[in-house]
N, C-alpha and C positions, 0 to 999 in steps of 0.2 A: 366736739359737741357730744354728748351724753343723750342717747336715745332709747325711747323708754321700751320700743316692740322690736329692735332690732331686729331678734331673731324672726320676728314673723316678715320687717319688710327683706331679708337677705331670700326667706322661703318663697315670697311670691317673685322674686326675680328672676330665682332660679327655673322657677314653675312658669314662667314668663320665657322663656327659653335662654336666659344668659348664664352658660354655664360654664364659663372663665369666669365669673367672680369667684374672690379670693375673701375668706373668712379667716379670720384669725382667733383663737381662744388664747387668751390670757388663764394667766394662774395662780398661785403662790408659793409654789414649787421647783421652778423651771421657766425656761423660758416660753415664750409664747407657741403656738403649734398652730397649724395651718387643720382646718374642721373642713374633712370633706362634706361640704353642703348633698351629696348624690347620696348616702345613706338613709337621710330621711326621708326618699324616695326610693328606697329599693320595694323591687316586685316579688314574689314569694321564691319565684328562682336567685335571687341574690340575699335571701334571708339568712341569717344563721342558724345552725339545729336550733338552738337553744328558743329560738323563736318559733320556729314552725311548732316545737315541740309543747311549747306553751298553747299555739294557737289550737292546738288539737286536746287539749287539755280542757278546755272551756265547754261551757253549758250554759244551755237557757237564754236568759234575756244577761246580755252582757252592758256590761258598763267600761271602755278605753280610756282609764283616766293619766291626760298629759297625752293627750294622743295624736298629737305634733301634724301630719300633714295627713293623719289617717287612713295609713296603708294597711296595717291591721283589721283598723274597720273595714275598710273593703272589702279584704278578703275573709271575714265572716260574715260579711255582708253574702259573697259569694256562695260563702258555704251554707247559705240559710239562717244563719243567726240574726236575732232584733238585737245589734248591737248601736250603741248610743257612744258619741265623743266626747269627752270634756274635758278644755283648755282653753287656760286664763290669754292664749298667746292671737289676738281680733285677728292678725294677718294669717297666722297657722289657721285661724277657722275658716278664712274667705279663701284659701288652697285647698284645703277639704271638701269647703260645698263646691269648686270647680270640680275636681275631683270625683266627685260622686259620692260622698259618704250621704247617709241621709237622716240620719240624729245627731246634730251639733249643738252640745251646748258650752258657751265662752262665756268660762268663769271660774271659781272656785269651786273644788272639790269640797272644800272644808266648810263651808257656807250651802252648800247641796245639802239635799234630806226631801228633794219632792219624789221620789221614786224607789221602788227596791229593784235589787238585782241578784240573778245567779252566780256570776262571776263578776269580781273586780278585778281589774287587766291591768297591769303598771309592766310594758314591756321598757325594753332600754334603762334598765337601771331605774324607772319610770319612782318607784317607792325613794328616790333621793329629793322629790320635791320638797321631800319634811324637813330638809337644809341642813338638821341637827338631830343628835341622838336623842334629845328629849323633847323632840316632838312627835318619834313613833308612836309614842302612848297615844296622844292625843288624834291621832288619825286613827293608829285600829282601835281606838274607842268610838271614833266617829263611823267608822267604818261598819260595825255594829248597826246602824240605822239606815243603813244602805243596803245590809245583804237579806234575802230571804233566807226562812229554815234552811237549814242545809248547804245554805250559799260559802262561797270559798274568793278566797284572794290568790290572786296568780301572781308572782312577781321574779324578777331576777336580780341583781346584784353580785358584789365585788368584794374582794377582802382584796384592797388596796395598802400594804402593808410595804412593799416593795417601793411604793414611790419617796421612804424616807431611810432606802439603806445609807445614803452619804450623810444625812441630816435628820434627826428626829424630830419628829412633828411638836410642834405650840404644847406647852405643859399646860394641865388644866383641860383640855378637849380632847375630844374624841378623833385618833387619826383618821377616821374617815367621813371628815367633814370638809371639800375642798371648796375653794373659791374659785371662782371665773368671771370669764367678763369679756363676750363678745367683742370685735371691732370689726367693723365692713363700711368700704366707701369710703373710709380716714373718720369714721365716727364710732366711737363705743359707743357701748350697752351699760347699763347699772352691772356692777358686782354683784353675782350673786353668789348663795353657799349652796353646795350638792353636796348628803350625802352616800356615802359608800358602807353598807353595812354587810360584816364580816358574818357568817349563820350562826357562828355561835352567840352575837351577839342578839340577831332577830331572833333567833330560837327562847334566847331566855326574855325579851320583851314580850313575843306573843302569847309566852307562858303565864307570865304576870296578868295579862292583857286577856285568857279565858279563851288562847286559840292553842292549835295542838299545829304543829309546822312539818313537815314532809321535805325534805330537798330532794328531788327527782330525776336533779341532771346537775352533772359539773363537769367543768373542763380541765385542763392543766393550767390554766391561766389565774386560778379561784375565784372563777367567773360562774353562778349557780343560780338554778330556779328551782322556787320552792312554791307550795301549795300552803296557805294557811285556814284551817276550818276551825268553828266556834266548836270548843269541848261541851 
């Protein structure tokens, strides 16, 4: 059976205390991979630099967009920030408001435009909601009516390049555009496409796009966050 919020009903189980269920990510690259469900729950002590490093980055009235079970929020909630969440996923929102976050809004980023913001927050590869390379533009265009003067986007991502040394990726796309497709409880999720944008590649879209991009932090993995502000 094909279930449309999967990923939100596996989050309020987990957050329900059942924390043997077994989640499965499908893909189209490899075999399927077991998705530790506890990372969407981590506390700022199991965070990654690359996360703290962002959170400490942030300013103002923020905006979590895709902001899954809302541990980010929390803890700019913590640290004084009016931060706000927004995610299309009803279950991921009803674990937040248990949670504690206290601006939820579930829906579309891309259909949003009642509010401006300091900071746009996309942690976790979070900027792969655009599914494809040609719908960056259309987001940091949109994005544009979301930020105040001076406002910035924070984001991280991946040059996933590595996942086709045996096999080269689909002619005609973008290698880093990948599919998946939850399963939990013997039922899948809808396919969906995430993608994975290498800096040089957002570097030359934000350019086009009338932002100037910063990368601030890398790993050895080509795992990086970057800063983008309007030129």
């Amino acid at each position: 059976m094909i279930i449309r919020d999967i990923y939100g009903n596996f989050l309020k189980d987990y957050f329900a205390g059942n924390h043997e269920i077994q989640v499965l990510l499908h893909n189209h690259y490899g075999p399927a991979e077991d998705m530790p469900v506890e990372i969407f729950f981590r506390k700022e002590e199991y965070m990654p630099d690359i996360e703290v490093f962002a959170l400490n980055l942030c300013k103002g009235k923020i905006l979590d967009i895709g902001a899954g079970t809302g541990g980010h929020c929390l803890l700019l909630q913590k640290f004084g920030f009016e931060a706000t969440a927004i995610e299309l996923s009803a279950g991921a929102c009803e674990v937040m408001k248990l949670r504690g976050v206290e601006k939820i809004i579930n829906g579309d980023v891309m259909t949003f435009e009642d509010q401006k913001f300091d900071t746009l927050l996309l942690m976790m590869n979070g900027i792969g909601f655009c599914q494809y390379e040609d719908n960056l533009v259309p987001f940091l265009n949109h994005a544009k009516k979301l930020l105040n003067p001076n406002g910035q986007i924070i984001f991280d991502s991946s040059d996933v390049a590595y996942l086709y040394d045996d096999e080269p990726p689909e002619e005609g796309s973008y290698y880093g555009e990948v599919d998946y497709q939850y399963e939990y409880n013997g039922n899948k999720g809808e396919w969906f496409s995430w993608l994975y944008a290498d800096a040089k590649l957002m570097a030359k879209v934000a350019k086009a796009c009338g932002y100037k991009m910063q990368v601030v932090f890398e790993d050895d993995d080509d795992h990086y966050l970057a800063i983008l502000s309007l030129i």
